[in-house]
C-alpha positions, 0 to 999 in steps of 0.5 A: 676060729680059722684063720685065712688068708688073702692075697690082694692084687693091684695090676697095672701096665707096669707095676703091682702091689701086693699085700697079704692079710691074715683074718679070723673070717671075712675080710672087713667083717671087723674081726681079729686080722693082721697085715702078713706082708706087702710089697711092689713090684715095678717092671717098667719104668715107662708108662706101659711096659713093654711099650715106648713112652711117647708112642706106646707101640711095642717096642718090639716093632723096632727091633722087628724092623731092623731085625728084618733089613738085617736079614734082608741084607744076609739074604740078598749076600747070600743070594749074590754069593751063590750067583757068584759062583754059578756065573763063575762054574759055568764060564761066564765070570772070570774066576780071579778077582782081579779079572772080575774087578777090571770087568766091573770098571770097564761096564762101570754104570756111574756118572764116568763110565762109558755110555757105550760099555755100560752094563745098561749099554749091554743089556740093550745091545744084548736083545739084539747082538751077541754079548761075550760070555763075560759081559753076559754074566755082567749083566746077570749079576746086575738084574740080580742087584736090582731085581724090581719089585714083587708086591704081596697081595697080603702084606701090601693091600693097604701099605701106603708106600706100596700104593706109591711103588704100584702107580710108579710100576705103571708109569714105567710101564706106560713110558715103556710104550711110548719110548718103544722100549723092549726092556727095562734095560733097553729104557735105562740106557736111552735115560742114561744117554739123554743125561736123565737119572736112571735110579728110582727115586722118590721124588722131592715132594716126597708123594711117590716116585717117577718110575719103579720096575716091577719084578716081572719087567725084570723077568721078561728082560731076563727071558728076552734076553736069555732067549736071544743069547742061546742063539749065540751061547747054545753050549753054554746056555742051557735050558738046565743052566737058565732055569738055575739062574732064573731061580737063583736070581729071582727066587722069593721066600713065602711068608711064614704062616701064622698058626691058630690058637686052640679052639676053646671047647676042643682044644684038640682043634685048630680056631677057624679063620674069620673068612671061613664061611662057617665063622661068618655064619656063626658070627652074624648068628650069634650078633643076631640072636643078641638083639633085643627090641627096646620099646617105648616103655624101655621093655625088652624083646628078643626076636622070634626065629622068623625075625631072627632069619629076616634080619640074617638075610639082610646082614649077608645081602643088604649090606653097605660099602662099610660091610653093616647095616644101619639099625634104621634099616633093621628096625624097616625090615622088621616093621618097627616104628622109629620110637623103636631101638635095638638094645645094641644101639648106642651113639657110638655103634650105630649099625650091625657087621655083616657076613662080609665075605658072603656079601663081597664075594656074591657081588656080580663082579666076583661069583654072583649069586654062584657063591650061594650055590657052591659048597661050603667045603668049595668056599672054604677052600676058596676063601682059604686060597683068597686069604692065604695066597701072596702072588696075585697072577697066579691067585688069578691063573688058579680062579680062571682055570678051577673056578671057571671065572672070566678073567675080569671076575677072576681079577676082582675076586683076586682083590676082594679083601678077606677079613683078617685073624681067627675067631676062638672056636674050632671046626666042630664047636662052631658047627655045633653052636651055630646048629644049636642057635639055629634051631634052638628057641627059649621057653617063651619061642624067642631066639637063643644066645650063643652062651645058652647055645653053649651050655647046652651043648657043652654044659658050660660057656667059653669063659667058665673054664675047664670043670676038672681043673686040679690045684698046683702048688705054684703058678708055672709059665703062663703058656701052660695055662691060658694055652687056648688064649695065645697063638701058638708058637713053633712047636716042639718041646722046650724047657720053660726056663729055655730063652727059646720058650716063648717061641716055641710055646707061643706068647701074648703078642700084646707085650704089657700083658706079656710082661704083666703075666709074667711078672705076676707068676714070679711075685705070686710065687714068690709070695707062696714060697715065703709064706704059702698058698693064700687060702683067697686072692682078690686082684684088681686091675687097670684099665689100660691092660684090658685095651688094644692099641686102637682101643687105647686110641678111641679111648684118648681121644674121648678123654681129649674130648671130654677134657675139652667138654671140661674146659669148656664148662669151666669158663661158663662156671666162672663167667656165665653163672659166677660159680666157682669151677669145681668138679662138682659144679662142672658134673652138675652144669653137664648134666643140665646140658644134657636134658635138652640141646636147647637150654629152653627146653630143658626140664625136670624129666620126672615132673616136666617143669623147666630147669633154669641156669639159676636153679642149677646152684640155688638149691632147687635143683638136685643131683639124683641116681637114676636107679638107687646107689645103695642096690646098684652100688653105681656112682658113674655118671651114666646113672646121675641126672639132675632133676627137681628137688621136690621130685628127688624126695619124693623118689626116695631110694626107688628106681623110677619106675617104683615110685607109686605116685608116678604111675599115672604119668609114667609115660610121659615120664618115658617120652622126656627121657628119651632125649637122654644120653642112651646109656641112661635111658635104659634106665627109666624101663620097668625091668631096669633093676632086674637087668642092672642086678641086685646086690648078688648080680652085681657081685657075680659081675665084678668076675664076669664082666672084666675084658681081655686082660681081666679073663686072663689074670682069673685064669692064670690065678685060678690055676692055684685051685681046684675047679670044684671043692667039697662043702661041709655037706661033703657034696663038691661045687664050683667055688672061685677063690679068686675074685676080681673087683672093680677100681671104684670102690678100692678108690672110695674105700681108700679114701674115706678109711683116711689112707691117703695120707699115709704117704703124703707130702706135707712140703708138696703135695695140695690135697689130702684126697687124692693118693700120692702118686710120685711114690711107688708104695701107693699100689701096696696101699691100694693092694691091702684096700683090695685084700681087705675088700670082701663080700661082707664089706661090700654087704656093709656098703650096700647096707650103709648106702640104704639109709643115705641115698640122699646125702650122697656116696661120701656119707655111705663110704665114711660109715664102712669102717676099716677091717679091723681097729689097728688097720690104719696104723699098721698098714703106715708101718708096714707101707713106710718099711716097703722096699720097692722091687725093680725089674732089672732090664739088662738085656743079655750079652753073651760074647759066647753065644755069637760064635754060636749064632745065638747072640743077643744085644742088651740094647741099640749097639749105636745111632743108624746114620753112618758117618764118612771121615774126612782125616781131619779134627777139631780144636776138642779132638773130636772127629770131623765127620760127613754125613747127607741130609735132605734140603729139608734138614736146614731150618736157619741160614746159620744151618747152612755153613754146615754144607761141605766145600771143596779142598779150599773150603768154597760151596757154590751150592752153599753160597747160592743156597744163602742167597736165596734164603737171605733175610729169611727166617724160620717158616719163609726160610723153609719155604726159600729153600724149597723154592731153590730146589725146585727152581735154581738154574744149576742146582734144581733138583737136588735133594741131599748135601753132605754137612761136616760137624765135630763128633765123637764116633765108634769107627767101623773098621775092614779087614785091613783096620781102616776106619772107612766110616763111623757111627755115634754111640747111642748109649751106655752099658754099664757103670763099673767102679774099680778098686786101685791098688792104692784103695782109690775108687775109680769109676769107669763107663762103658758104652753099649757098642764096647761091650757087645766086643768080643775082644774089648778089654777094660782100660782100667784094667789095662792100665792097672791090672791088679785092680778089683772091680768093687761092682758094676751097675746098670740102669735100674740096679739098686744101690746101698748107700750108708750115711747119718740115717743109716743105710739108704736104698737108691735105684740107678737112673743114669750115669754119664761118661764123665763118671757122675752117677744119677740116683733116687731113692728106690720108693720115688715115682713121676717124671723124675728130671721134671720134679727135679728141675720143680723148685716147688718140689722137694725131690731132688737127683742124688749124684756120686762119683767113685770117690763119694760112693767109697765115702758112702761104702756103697755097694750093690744089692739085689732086691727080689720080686717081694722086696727081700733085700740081699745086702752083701755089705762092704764086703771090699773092707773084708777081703785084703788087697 
């Protein structure tokens, strides 16, 4: 018999097993198979990859941000370099330095200047006198310093400390009138006269600021200004000379734009926006056509074309303020009773999205009922203005002059906000499917779906890929594959082993998908250089990877809820009806509760007789599956209800409405359950085994029915097959070679073949059911459960669970025996000889590429806040440092002597501030030394101090080498371990700020020059340790200055610092110095994506001093 392969897959948010299996047939079928290899890949030690582990944002987002006030910073020296020179050719700057430095101390604007040759004292007097042409440029050069505010209409709509820039922008404004104040300037220099602040500041309760100016007062100041000085200057302002330094001053870069993915029918064509009118139009089409009316008796109907055109007229003009409408006013519309509900309508969703943009833009503020009469080429090209423009004034100039509008509708179509993001379908698909849903009707008159819109334009759906689809030998950068999934890049042609690739070719902006489809692409490959392409692959993956962060958020917070639900029940167990608090107990007090809000009014829903507390644990109560688990395969809680035990047996392995003695009565049966959770309702219909699927149906679902993530992985795995093969009749069909399936199953599958314990702790772990999840090798167990999961097993579980509905899933799941005889014992050989496989994260350091203006950090080169010298050290050494904080920062009277003194050492803010918190702790000290700030006689206002403390601090040198501040050393490099002349090991920690320097040299080398370096490792790195046992493989946690070295073995998982302070658990830290890790001729070693381990042995024992 032909033997076959199957890769099997366990993909998480940062880890994946994988096991290969060789069968003579099926999988599980209890023929001949053997385990050919298995493995884990861990890239991330994190939660999710990619991602931080108490946040779970991107941690793309910081590098993002501080990335971005890098570039801020280069632009603005730039931009002040080029005004520089302007100011300086065209004779009003002094060319010498030392001339311009003198000019800068003369209009000095600190608290010691002059108020009469302030540069604030100039730009007053320069809207009515002349101003030398020195001075002129003085005050050029400071409206380019703070050049004011310029809001984008795209980016700061819904930016809270925007919102607080805009309402002190009008504050400013509205102070301006009344100080009768013609500039900005003008106003600064009557504050700067009345010993007011002249900076905007955020104010001390943090809500906002007193002032800001926006970049159009700075503007009018800089045309008023212009305008009155070419009255004195007209030979040296020229109209050419203020049009430059206009431009240079306040010129602002667009924004990037986003680029659209490829439309999934013609990839030729770019995805419309969803503001684009047709996207809308299809949209609400497509969500409408979807509607199915459930009846009383949980029958469905789809709508007619009539009803389908009444409902789409609603969604574009009927809508609320949210943009929906409620399926109440559906259901009114439409003439249906209240028993009526939608098949779309849950507890949760309680609505239907309208066409948005019809329904805002129509609205008699903005177009009116103009919008409906326009073009859709003339709303496209509107709502593409609307969506793409950055500058509100001119979005306003542009609506008034080529629409026609009145400036008032001009403004609220300006503020009107556009839906944000593309769809999937391009121009033509959208056109053609939304044509095809129109006017296409089934055979029985009832509205079309969009995926049977699809088939009969295009012969296929979105999801079922491209039909002439051929093999490749290995899988190649997920970009070539799912290019219709991601967003472009840049463009152009790049080397896929090219860092610039992603940027080019685009990426998954989601970076744990990122990083598991990349990971994935070298494990499979790797796995099909050793052993060849698996004649299957069956995957399964976790939840996590199929949610986006706001997803992720609804999703923890039912499980808060829930967990609170639990608790809950947990008292009523033990205090209420004496019960011990088990799962079991709690699943059965839930599902008591939910039959009724009142506890009196909770009954049977097949017979109608009441359910006591009672009866909850006394037998007469059962817990039944709604539709049979043997033809559903459905253990979720959605398909359990508690009902009568006479009623359980006499409902059998049937759905409820098979059951022939019920028919008489089956309405009333109807009316009872529809006090139900929704999600169980529907199962109580007539046709609820025909929607749920039979046994095949179910099976086609385990592919069809995964999200986001799901689709991705089959895509990208199924690029390793063709679309269509020949069968035995010679005659080619579609045929998938990689399946998906669901996590339940490999669970309870798991558990009953007795695989749990192939890993477990007898010294900690408390129950064999459950798998050990504080060592990585679990996936690989779970990844040969999913290899060895086949069609016929799943056949042989739905068998099994035919003859013991009854006896509950435990009973069905222990009759499925494992795949073959020797199953268990070889997969504990094999999972016990594991090697666990580590992703590096080095980062890169390339000294060269900085020259080259393509360097990049392998980390945060050092903490953000800048510390100031003070010349002075403490007892240790160290460096006694300055630093502002906030008030806020002090929480005990003991912070306070932190407070920086004069050169005897004495703070009259210090000591007023101990007096006011004397005797004061914790929260009533916080709230002393907020009433000091707001209320002390001197000191009143203030919102930072300058604290000393002791700290050791990378100096931050100019150019003549005087450390002018300083800045703490966020982390270390790397561990290096060097071999003395002598034969000593000698161990050497080099920060992260060290060794990005160009010009840093080791000072163990320094020293000794003829020492070797024996290997340096980084966090993550896997060492060979040789001892009693023989040679242990251990990952790097961490190392510290003092030359201690943190390990663990290469298979432990958990919160390693947790378990190793737990008394209880018998994980412990392993730590080394240079000297023990010669004792242990330790030495680095490289471990591949499939667990190969490339040991170079004590190599240093071989090569002569």
């Amino acid at each position: 018999m032909t033997k076959l392969t199957t890769l099997g897959l366990d993909l998480g948010t940062n880890s994946l097993g994988w096991c290969l299996i060789e069968t003579t047939g099926e999988p599980g079928a209890r023929e001949e198979g053997r385990i050919v290899d298995i493995g884990v890949r861990i890239f991330s030690q994190a939660e999710m990859a990619g991602r931080d582990p108490q946040s779970k944002a991107s941690l793309a987002v910081a590098r993002r941000e501080a990335r971005g006030m890098r570039r801020r910073r280069d632009r603005y020296l730039k931009r002040r370099a080029r005004l520089l020179d302007l100011l300086t050719e065209s004779g009003l700057m002094p060319a010498e330095a030392e001339a311009r430095a003198r000019l800068l101390k003369e209009t000095s604007d600190g608290k010691g200047g002059d108020l009469d040759t302030s540069v604030y004292a100039l730009r007053a007097r320069a809207l009515d006198h002349a101003l030398t042409p020195h001075e002129l440029g003085r005050v050029l050069f400071q409206l380019n310093q703070r050049r004011g505010f310029k809001s984008n209409r795209k980016t700061d709509s819904n930016d809270a400390e925007q919102g607080k820039i805009a309402a002190a922008v009008t504050r400013l404004e509205e102070r301006m009138l009344e100080d009768q104040a013609r500039s900005f300037g003008e106003w600064l220099d009557m504050r700067r006269r009345a010993g007011l602040s002249v900076r905007a500041r955020m104010t001390a309760d943090g809500k906002g600021y007193d002032f800001y100016p926006s970049r159009a007062v700075l503007e009018r100041e800089f045309d008023r200004i212009c305008d009155r000085q070419r009255l004195f200057h007209a030979d040296l302002l020229t109209e050419g000379l203020v049009a430059e330094l206009r431009e240079v001053i306040f010129h602002q870069r667009p924004l990037r734009p986003v680029l659209p993915g490829k439309c999934s029918y013609n990839p030729a064509e770019s995805r419309l926006p969803k503001a684009h009118p047709l996207f809308q139009a299809f949209r609400l089409m497509k969500e409408v056509n979807e509607l199915e009316i459930v009846g009383e008796d949980q029958k469905h109907q789809k709508l007619t074309p009539e009803q389908r055109d009444v409902l789409v007229l609603l969604l574009r003009t009927g809508l609320n303020k949210q943009g929906n409408a409620p399926f109440s006013k559906l259901r009114g519309k439409l003439k249906l009773g209240k028993e009526v509900r939608f098949n779309k309508e849950s507890d949760n969703r309680k609505g239907l999205d309208g066409d948005v943009v019809h329904f805002r833009l129509s609205r008699p503020e903005c177009f009116g009922n103009d919008w409906s009469a326009l073009p859709l080429a003339r709303q496209a090209e509107i709502t593409e203005r609307l969506r793409t423009a950055s500058d509100r004034d001119e979005l306003i100039v542009w609506l008034r002059t080529d629409c026609g509008l009145a400036a008032e509708n001009a403004r609220a179509v300006a503020d009107t906000a556009m839906p944000e993001g593309f769809g999937r379908l391009g121009e033509t698909a959208l056109s053609s499917l939304l044509e095809e849903m129109t006017r296409g009707v089934d055979e029985n008159g009832f509205v079309i779906t969009e995926a049977e819109a699809a088939i009969r334009v295009y012969g296929r759906t979105n999801s079922q890929g491209d039909p002439n689809r051929e093999a490749l030998d290995r899988l190649p950068k997920y970009q070539q594959i799912l290019e219709r999934h991601i967003p472009p890049g840049t463009g152009g042609k790049a080397d896929p082993k090219a860092p610039e690739w992603d940027e080019v070719m685009g990426r998954i902006t989601n970076p744990t998908v990122h990083i598991a489809l990349n990971q994935l692409r070298r494990v499979v490959n790797g796995v099909i250089a050793k052993h060849g392409r698996p004649n299957r692959i069956a995957i399964e993956l976790g939840r996590e990877l199929k949610l986006n962060e706001q997803k992720r958020q609804e999703v923890n917070k039912r499980i808060g809820a829930n967990t609170r639900a639990a608790k809950e029940r947990s008292a009523k167990l033990t205090e209420t009806h004496k019960q011990p608090d088990t799962g079991y107990n709690r699943l059965r007090l839930k599902l008591w509760e939910e039959l009724n809000p009142q506890p009196v009014n909770r009954v049977c829903i097949y017979c109608g007789k009441p359910i006591s507390g009672n009866m909850l644990f006394n037998g007469e109560a059962d817990v039944d599956h709604i539709l049979p688990y043997s033809k559903t395969l459905d253990d979720g809680e959605g398909n359990k209800l508690l009902c009568c035990q006479a009623c359980n047996r006499e409902k059998r392995n049937r759905a409820p409405a098979e059951v022939p003695q019920w028919r008489g009565r089956y309405d009333e049966i109807l009316a009872r359950a529809t006090t139900l959770p929704k999600n169980k309702q529907w199962r109580f219909a007539e046709d609820a085994m025909t929607r749920h699927g039979e046994e095949e149906g179910f099976l086609a679902r385990q592919v069809t029915d995964m999200q986001y993530m799901s689709r991705l992985a089959l895509t990208y795995l199924a690029a390793l097959y063709p679309a269509e093969e020949a069968g035995i009749d010679g005659v080619f069909r579609q045929h998938s070679r990689v399946r998906a399936l669901p996590g339940r199953m490999t669970e309870m599958l798991r558990r009953n073949w007795g695989l749990n314990d192939l890993l477990y702790d007898h010294n900690h772990a408390e129950v064999v059911k459950s798998k050990n999840r504080l060592d990585h090798r679990h996936h690989a167990i779970d990844a040969a459960v999913i290899a060895c999961t086949s069609r016929a097993l799943i056949q042989k579980l739905a068998t099994a669970s035919a003859r013991a509905e009854s006896e509950g899933v435990e009973r069905v799941a222990r009759e499925v025996r494992p795949p073959w005889p020797t199953f268990r014992d070889e997969l504990r050989e094999k999972v016990r000889a594991t090697v666990v496989s580590h992703k590096p994260d080095h980062g890169t350091v390339s000294r060269t590429g900085y020259a080259n203006g393509r360097g990049q950090t392998a980390g945060k080169l050092h903490n953000d806040t800048a510390y100031g010298y003070t010349g002075e050290k403490d007892a240790k050494g160290n460096d006694l440092v300055v630093r502002r904080v906030p008030l806020s920062h002090f929480k005990k009277p003991a912070d306070l002597m932190a407070i920086r003194g004069n050169v005897h050492g004495h703070s009259e803010l210090r000591d007023r501030l101990w007096e006011a918190t004397r005797g004061t702790e914790g929260k009533a000290f916080e709230a002393a030394v907020q009433r000091f700030i707001e209320s002390d006689e001197k000191f009143a206002g203030i919102r930072h101090v300058r604290v000393v403390e002791p700290l050791r601090t990378i100096p931050i040198r100019d150019a003549n080498g005087r450390a002018y501040k300083g800045y703490k050393g966020d982390s270390n490099h790397r561990y290096d371990v060097w071999q003395l002349p002598g034969g000593k090991w000698k161990a050497e920690v080099v920060s992260t700020f060290d060794a990005h320097q160009p010009g840093w040299c080791s000072p163990v080398r320094a020293e000794h020059p003829t020492a070797k370096k024996v290997f340096s490792l980084q966090q993550g790195d896997c060492v060979a340790l040789e001892g009693e046992d023989g040679r242990r493989l251990c990952r790097v946690v961490k190392f510290a200055e003092s030359g201690k070295l943190t390990l663990c073995d290469h298979h432990e998982a958990g919160t390693l610092k947790s378990r190793d302070a737990d008394k209880q658990d018998p994980f412990k830290y392993i730590y080394r110095s240079a000297s023990s890790l010669r004792r242990d001729r330790a030495r680095q070693v490289r471990i591949d994506e499939i667990g190969q381990v490339f040991d170079p042995g004590a190599w240093w024992e071989k090569t002569p001093d």
